[in-house]
NUPA-641116 format. One record per residue (C-alpha): x, y, z; residue in one letter. Coordinates in steps of 0.5 Angstrom, whole numbers. Layout:
+-------+-------+-------+------+
|    px |    py |    pz | zanu |
+-------+-------+-------+------+
|     X |     Y |     Z |    a |
...
+-------+-------+-------+------+
This chain:
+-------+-------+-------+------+
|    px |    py |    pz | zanu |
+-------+-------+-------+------+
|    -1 |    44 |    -5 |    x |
|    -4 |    43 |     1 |    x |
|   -11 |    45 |    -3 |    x |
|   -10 |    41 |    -8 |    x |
|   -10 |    34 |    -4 |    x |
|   -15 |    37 |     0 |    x |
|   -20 |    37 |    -6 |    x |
|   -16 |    30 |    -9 |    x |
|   -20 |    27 |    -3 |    x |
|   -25 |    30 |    -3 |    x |
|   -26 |    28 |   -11 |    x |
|   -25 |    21 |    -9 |    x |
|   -29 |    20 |    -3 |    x |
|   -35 |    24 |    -7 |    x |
|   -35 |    19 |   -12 |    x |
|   -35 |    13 |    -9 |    x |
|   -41 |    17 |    -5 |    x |
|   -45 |    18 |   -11 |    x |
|   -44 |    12 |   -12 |    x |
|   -45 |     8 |    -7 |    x |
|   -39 |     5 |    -6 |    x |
|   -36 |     4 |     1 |    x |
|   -31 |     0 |     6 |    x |
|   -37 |    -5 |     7 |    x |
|   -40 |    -6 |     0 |    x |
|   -37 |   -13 |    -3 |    x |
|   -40 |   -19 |     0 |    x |
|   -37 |   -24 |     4 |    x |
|   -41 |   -29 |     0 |    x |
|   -44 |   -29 |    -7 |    x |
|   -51 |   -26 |    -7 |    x |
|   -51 |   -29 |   -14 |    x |
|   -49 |   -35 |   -18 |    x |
|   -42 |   -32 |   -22 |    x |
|   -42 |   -32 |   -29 |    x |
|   -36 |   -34 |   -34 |    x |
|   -35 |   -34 |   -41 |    x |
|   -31 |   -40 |   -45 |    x |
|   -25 |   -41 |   -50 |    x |
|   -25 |   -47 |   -54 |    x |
|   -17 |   -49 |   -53 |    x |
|   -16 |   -51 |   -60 |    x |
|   -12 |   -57 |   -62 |    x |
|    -5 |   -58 |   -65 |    x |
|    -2 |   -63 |   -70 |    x |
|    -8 |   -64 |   -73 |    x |
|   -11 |   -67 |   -68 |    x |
|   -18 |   -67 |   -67 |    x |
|   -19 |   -67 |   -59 |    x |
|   -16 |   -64 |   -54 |    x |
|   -16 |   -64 |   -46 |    x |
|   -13 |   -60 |   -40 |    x |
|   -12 |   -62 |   -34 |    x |
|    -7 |   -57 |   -30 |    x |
|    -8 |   -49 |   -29 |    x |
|    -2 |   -44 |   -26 |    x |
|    -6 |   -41 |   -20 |    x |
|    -6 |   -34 |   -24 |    x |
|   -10 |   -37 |   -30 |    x |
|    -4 |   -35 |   -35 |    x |
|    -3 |   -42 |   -37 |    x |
|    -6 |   -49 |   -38 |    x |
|    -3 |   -55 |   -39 |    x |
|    -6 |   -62 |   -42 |    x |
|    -6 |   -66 |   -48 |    x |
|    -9 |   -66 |   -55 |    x |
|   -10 |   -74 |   -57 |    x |
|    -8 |   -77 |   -64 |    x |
|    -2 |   -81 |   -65 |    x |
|     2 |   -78 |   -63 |    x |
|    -1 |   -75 |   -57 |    x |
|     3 |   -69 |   -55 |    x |
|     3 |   -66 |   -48 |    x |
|     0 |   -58 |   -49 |    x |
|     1 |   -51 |   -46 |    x |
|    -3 |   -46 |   -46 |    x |
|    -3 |   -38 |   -46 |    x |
|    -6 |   -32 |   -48 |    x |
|    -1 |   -30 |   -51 |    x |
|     2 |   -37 |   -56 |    x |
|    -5 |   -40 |   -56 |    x |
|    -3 |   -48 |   -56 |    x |
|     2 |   -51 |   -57 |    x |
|     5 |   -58 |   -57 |    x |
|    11 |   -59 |   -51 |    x |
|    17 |   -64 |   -55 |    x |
|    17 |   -70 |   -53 |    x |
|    23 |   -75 |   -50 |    x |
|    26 |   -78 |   -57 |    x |
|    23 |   -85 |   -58 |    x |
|    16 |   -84 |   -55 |    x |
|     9 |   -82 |   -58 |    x |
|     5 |   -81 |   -52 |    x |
|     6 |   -75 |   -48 |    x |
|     1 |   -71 |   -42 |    x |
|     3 |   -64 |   -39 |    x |
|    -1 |   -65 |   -32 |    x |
|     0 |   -58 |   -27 |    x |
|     4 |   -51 |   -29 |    x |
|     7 |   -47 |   -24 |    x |
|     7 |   -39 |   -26 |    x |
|    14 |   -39 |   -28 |    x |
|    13 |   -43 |   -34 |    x |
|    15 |   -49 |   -32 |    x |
|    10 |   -55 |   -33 |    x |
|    11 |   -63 |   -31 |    x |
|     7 |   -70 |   -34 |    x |
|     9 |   -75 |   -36 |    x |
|    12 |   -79 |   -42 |    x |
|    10 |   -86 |   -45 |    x |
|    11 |   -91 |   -50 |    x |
|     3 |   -93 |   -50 |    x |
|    -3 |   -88 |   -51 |    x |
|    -5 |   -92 |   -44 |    x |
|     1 |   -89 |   -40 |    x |
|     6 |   -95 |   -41 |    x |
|    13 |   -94 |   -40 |    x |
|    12 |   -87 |   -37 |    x |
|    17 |   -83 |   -35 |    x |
|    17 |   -76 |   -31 |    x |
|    19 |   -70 |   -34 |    x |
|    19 |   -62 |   -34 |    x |
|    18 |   -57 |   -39 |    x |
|    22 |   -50 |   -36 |    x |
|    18 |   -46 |   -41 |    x |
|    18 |   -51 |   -47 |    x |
|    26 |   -54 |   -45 |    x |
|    24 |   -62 |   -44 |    x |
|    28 |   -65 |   -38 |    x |
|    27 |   -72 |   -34 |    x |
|    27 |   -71 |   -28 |    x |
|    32 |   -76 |   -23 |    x |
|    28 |   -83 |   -20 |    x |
|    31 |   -85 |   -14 |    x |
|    35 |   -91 |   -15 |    x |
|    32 |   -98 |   -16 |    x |
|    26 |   -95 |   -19 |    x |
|    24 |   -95 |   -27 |    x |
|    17 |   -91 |   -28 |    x |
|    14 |   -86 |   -25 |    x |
|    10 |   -79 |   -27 |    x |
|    10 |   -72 |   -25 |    x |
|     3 |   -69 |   -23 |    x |
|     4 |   -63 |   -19 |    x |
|     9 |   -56 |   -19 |    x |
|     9 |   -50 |   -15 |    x |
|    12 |   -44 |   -15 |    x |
|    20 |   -47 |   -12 |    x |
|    19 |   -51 |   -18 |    x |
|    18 |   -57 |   -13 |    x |
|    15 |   -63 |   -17 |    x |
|    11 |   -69 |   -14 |    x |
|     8 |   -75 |   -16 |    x |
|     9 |   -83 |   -17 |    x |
|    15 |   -88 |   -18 |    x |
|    15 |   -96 |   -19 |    x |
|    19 |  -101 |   -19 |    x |
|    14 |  -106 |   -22 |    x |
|    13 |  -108 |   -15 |    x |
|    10 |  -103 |   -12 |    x |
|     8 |   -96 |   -13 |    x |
|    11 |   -90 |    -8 |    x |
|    10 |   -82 |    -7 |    x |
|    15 |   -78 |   -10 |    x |
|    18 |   -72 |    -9 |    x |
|    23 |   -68 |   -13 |    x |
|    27 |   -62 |   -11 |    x |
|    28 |   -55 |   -16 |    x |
|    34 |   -59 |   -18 |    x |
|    30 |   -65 |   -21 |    x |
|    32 |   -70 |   -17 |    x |
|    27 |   -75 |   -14 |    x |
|    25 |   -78 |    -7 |    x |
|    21 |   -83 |    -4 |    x |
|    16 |   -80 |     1 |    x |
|    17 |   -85 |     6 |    x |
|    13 |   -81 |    12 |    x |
|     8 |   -85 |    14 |    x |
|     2 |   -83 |    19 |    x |
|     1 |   -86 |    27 |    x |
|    -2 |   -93 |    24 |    x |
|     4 |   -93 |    19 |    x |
|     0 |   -92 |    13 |    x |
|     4 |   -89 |     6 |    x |
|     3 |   -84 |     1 |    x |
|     3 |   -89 |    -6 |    x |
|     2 |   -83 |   -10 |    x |
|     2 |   -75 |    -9 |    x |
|    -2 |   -72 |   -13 |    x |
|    -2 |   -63 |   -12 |    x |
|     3 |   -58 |    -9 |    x |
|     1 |   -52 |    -5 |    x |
|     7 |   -46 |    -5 |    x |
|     8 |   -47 |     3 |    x |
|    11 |   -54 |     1 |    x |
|     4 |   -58 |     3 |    x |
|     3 |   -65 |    -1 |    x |
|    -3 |   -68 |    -2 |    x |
|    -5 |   -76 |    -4 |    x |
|    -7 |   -82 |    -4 |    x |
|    -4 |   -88 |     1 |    x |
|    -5 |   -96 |     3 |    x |
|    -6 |   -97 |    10 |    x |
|    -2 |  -104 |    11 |    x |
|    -8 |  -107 |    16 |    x |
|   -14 |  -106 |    11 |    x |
|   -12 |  -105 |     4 |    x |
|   -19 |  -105 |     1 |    x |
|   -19 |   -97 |     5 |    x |
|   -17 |   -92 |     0 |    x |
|   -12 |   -87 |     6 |    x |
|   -13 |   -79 |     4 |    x |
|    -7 |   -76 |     5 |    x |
|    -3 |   -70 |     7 |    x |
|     5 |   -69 |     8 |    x |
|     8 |   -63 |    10 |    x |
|    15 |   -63 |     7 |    x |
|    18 |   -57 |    12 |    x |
|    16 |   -61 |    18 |    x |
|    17 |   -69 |    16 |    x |
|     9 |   -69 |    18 |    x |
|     5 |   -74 |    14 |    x |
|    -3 |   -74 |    17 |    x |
|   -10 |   -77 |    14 |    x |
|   -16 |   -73 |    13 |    x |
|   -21 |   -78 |    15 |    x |
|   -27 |   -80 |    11 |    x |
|   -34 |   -77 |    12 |    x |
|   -40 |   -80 |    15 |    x |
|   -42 |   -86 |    13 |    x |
|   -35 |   -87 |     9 |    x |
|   -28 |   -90 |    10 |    x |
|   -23 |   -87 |     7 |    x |
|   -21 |   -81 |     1 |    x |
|   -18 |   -80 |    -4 |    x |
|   -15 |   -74 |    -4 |    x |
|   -13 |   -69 |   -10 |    x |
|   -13 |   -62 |    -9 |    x |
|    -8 |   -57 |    -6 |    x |
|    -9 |   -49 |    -5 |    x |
|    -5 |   -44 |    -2 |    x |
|    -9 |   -43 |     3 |    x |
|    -9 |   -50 |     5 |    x |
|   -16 |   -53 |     4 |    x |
|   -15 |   -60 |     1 |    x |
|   -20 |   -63 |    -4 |    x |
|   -22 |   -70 |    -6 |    x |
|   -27 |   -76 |    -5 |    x |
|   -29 |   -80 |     1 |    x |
|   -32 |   -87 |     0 |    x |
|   -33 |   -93 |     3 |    x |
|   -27 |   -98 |     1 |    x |
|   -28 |   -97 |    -6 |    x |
|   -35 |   -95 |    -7 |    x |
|   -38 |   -89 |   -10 |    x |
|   -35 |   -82 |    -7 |    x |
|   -38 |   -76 |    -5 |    x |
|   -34 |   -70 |    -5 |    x |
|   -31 |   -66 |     1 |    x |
|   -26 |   -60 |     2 |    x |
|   -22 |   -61 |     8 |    x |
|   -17 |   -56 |    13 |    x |
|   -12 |   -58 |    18 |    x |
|   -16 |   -53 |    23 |    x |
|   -23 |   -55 |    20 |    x |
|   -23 |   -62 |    19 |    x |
|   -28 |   -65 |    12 |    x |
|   -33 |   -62 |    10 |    x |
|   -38 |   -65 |     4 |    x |
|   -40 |   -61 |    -2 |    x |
|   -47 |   -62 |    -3 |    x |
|   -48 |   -66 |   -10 |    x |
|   -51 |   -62 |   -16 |    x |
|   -58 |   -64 |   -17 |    x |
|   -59 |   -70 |   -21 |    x |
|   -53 |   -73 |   -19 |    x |
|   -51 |   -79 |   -14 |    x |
|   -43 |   -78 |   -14 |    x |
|   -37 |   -74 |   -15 |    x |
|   -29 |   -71 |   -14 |    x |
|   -27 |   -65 |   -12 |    x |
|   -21 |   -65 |   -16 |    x |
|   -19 |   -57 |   -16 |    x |
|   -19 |   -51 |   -11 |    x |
|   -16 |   -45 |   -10 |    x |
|   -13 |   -40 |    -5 |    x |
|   -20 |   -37 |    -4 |    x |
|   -23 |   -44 |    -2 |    x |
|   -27 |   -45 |    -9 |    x |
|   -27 |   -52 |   -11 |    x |
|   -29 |   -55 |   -18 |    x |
|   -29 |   -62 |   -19 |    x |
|   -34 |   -67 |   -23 |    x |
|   -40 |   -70 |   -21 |    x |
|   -44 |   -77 |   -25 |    x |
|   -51 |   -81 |   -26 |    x |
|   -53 |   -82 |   -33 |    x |
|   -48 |   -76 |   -36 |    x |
|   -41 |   -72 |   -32 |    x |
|   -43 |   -67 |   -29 |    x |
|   -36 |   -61 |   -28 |    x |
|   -38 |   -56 |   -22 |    x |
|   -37 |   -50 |   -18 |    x |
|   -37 |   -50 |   -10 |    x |
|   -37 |   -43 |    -8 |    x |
|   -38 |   -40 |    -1 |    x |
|   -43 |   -47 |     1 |    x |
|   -47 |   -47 |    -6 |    x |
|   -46 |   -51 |   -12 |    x |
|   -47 |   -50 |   -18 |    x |
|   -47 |   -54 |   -25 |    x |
|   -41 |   -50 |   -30 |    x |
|   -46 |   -52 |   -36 |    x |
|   -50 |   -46 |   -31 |    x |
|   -46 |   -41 |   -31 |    x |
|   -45 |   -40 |   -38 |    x |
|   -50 |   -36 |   -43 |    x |
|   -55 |   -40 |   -46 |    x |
|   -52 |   -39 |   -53 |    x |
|   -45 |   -42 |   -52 |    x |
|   -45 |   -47 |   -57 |    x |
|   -42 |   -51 |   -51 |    x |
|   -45 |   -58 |   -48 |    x |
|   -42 |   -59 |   -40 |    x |
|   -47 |   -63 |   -38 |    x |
|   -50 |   -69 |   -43 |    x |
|   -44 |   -72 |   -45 |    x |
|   -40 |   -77 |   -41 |    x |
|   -32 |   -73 |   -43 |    x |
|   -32 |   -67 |   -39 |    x |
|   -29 |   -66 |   -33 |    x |
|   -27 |   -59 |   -28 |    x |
|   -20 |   -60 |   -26 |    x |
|   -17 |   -54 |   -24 |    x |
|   -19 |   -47 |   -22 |    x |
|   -14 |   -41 |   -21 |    x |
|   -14 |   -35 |   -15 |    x |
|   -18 |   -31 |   -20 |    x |
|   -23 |   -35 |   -22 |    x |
|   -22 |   -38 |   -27 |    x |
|   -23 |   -46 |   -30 |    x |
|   -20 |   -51 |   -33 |    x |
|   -22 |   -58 |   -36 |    x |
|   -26 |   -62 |   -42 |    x |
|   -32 |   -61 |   -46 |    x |
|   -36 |   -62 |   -52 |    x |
|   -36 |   -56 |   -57 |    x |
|   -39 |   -57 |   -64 |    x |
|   -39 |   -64 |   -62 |    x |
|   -31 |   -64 |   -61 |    x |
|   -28 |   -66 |   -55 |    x |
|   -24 |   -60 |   -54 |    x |
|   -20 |   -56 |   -47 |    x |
|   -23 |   -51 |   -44 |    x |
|   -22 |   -45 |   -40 |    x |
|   -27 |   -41 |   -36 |    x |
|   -26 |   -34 |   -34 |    x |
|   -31 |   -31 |   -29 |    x |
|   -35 |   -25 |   -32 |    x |
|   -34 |   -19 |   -26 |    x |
|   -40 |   -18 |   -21 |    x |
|   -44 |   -11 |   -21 |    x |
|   -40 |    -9 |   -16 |    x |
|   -34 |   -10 |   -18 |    x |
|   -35 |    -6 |   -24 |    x |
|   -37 |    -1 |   -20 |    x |
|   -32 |     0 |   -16 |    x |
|   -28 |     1 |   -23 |    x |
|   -33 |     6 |   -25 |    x |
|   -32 |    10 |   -18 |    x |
|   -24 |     8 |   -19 |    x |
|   -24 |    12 |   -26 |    x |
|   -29 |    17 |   -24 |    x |
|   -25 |    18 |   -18 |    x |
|   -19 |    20 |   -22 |    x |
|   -22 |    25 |   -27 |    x |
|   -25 |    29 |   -21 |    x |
|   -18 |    29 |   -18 |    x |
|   -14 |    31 |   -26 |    x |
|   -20 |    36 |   -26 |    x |
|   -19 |    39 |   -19 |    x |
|   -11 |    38 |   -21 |    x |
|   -11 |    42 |   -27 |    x |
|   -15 |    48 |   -23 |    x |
|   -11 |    49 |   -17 |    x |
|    -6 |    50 |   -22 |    x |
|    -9 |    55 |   -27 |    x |
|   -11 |    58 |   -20 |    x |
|    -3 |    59 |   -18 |    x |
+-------+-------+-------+------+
């Protein structure tokens, strides 16, 4: 037996030799840009346009919205396709905004398509729930879940709005920690898995400044992630499991330019694609990619991957039948630990969701050649050391 393993590794490792593949090959940066295909989402109930706005981080689900009356919140997976999520009784008007990968989905409800009335709610694998408000407070949404099923957002009271939590139960509260200078999170945007909360917030002494935002619910801690050169403020929109934050930084209310944050590193700007004047990076990934939307004459969703930015329009092959960057609908919303994104498009002159799946790079389909190689040389070294006893 002791011959057999000795031949099995030496099978292995002579393949990846012959074929070049070692420890060191796979690149720590991308030598080229990626390339993706793309699905159109579809649409239910006869509508005729669709949106998707949250992706769970293995990119097994996506969860939005498709538009008609009534608008119905929607999930998608490779195995069920898309399908509309019920709605509370007495209400037409639904949107699904993140998806954990358990399955279980949150949004909001409303009584207008303009999200008047909204109540938060969670889909546990198409089940409605509503979730508990604090006590006082009349509306609210749901914008983000991760894997402990805790959920974040916003709650109202017609006075004013505030961030809201909501543990595995469903039961909701205000997010009262502020930073040193006692600014306060009025919405909560994302969730990463280590508890991690990221939004938006006022700070009392200048209301025009737009406060960036970041709670950990572990410790209690609220902080701000500052603003870029020449800016005041942020808006922060994204959480990733490896704890990069992602937004836009502005100067008061004016145009963002977007940004990519860590506790460690601080803010660093995403270089604009070419042509464009402003931005928001609205989603990232454990890995640190980040997709968001760009602007001038045309919304422009893109990929910033390893410090280069790159158009999603450019990613796909040329005869894809979809339009990513000359029409004023589309934006990149989420992107999963794969790779894959989500957001809005036009295909065929159809505003539809979308989902984007990275094509494997040379090298990772050789190491899958040097994989099956590998074993056909170790069954076939196998098989001789049998017949040979």
């Amino acid at each position: 037996m002791a011959v057999v393993h000795h031949f099995a590794r030496r099978g292995l490792l002579g393949a990846a030799l012959a074929l070049g593949i070692g420890a060191g090959v796979a690149p720590a940066a991308l030598a080229q840009a990626p390339a993706y295909t793309i699905i159109d989402l579809g649409v239910v109930g006869g509508s005729t346009a669709s949106q998707a706005f949250g992706m769970s981080t293995d990119g097994r689900a996506v969860v939005g919205r498709s538009l008609g009356n009534p608008t119905s919140a929607t999930l998608w997976t490779a195995a069920g396709g898309l399908q509309a999520l019920p709605n509370l009784a007495g209400r037409n008007f639904a949107v699904a905004n993140d998806v954990n990968n358990a399955g279980l989905a949150v949004g909001s409800s409303t009584t207008t398509a303009f999200g008047a009335g909204a109540l938060p709610v969670v889909w546990n694998n198409g089940v409605l729930s509503a979730l508990t408000m604090p006590s006082g407070y009349t509306v609210g949404q749901a914008n983000g879940v991760n894997a402990a099923g805790v959920v974040v957002g916003a709650v109202g009271s017609g006075v004013g709005q505030r961030g809201a939590i909501y543990n595995s139960s469903g039961v909701g509260s205000v997010i009262t920690a502020t930073t040193a200078n006692g600014s306060y999170m009025t919405v909560a945007f994302g969730i990463n898995d280590a508890g991690l909360v990221v939004g938006t917030g006022i700070d009392p002494a200048n209301a025009a400044v737009n406060v960036g935002m970041v709670y950990d619910s572990v410790s209690g801690v609220m902080r701000s992630v500052g603003a870029l050169p020449a800016a005041n403020g942020a808006l922060n929109f994204g959480v990733g499991n490896g704890g990069h934050v992602v937004g836009s930084s502005m100067f008061n209310q004016g145009a963002g330019q977007p940004f990519v944050w860590t506790a460690s590193g601080g803010m660093t700007a995403i270089p604009l694609p070419a042509g464009t004047s402003q931005a928001s990076a609205r989603g990232v990934n454990s890995s640190g990619w980040v997709v968001g939307t760009a602007s001038s004459a045309f919304a422009v969703p893109f990929l910033y991957a390893d410090g280069s930015t790159y158009t999603l329009q450019s990613l796909l092959p040329a005869n894809s039948g979809w339009d990513i960057s000359t029409n004023t609908s589309s934006s990149a919303l989420a992107i999963a630990d794969d790779g894959s994104i989500a957001g809005t498009a036009v295909y065929n002159g159809q505003v539809r969701a979308y989902l984007m799946t990275p094509v494997p790079e040379p090298a990772s389909a050789l190491l899958l050649l040097a994989g099956l190689l590998a074993g056909a040389v170790w069954r076939g070294r196998l098989r001789s050391a049998h017949a040979r006893t």
